[in-house]
C-alpha positions as CSV (number, residue, x, y, z in Angstrom):
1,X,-3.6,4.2,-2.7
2,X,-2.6,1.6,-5.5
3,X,-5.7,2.8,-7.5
4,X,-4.1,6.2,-7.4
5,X,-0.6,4.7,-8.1
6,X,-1.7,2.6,-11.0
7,X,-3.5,5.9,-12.4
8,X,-0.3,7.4,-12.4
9,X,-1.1,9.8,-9.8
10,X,1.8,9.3,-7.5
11,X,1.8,12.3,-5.7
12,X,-1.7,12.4,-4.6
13,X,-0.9,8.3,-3.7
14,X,2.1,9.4,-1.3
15,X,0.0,12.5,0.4
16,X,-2.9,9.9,1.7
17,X,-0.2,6.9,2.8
18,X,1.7,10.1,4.5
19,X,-1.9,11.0,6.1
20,X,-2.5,7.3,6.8
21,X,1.0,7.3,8.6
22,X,-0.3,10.5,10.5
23,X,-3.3,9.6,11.5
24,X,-1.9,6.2,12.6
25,X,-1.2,5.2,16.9
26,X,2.0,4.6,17.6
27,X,1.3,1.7,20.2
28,X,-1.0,0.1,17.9
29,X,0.6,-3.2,16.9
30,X,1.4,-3.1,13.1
31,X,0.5,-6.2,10.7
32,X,3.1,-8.4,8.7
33,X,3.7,-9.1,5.2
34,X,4.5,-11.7,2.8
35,X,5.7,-11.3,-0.1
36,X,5.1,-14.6,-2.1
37,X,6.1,-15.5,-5.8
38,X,6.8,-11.8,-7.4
39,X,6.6,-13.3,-11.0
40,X,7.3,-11.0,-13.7
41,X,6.8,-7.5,-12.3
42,X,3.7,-6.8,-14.1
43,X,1.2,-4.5,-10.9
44,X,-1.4,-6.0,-12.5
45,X,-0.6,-9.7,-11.4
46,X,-0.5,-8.8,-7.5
47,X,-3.7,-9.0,-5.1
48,X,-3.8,-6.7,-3.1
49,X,-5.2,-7.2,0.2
50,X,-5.6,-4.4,3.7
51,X,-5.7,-6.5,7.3
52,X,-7.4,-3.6,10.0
């Protein structure tokens, strides 16, 4: 999704997370997340990481 994000293809980014969101089991237990030291705003300073 941030590929398609960063590619300026929002739309196509929002349909898959809303698929993702779908797809996902309601009873599954969801992950956490930290944000940590946003610096300057610039996407291409953040790491990206998914936990499955």
């Amino acid at each position: 999704m941030a590929e398609k994000v960063f590619a300026g293809r929002e739309e196509e980014a929002a349909q898959l997370l809303q698929a993702n969101l779908d797809a996902a089991d309601p009873h599954q237990q969801v992950g956490e997340v930290y944000l940590v030291g946003g610096g300057p705003g610039d996407p291409e300073l953040l790491t990206l990481r998914l936990c499955v």
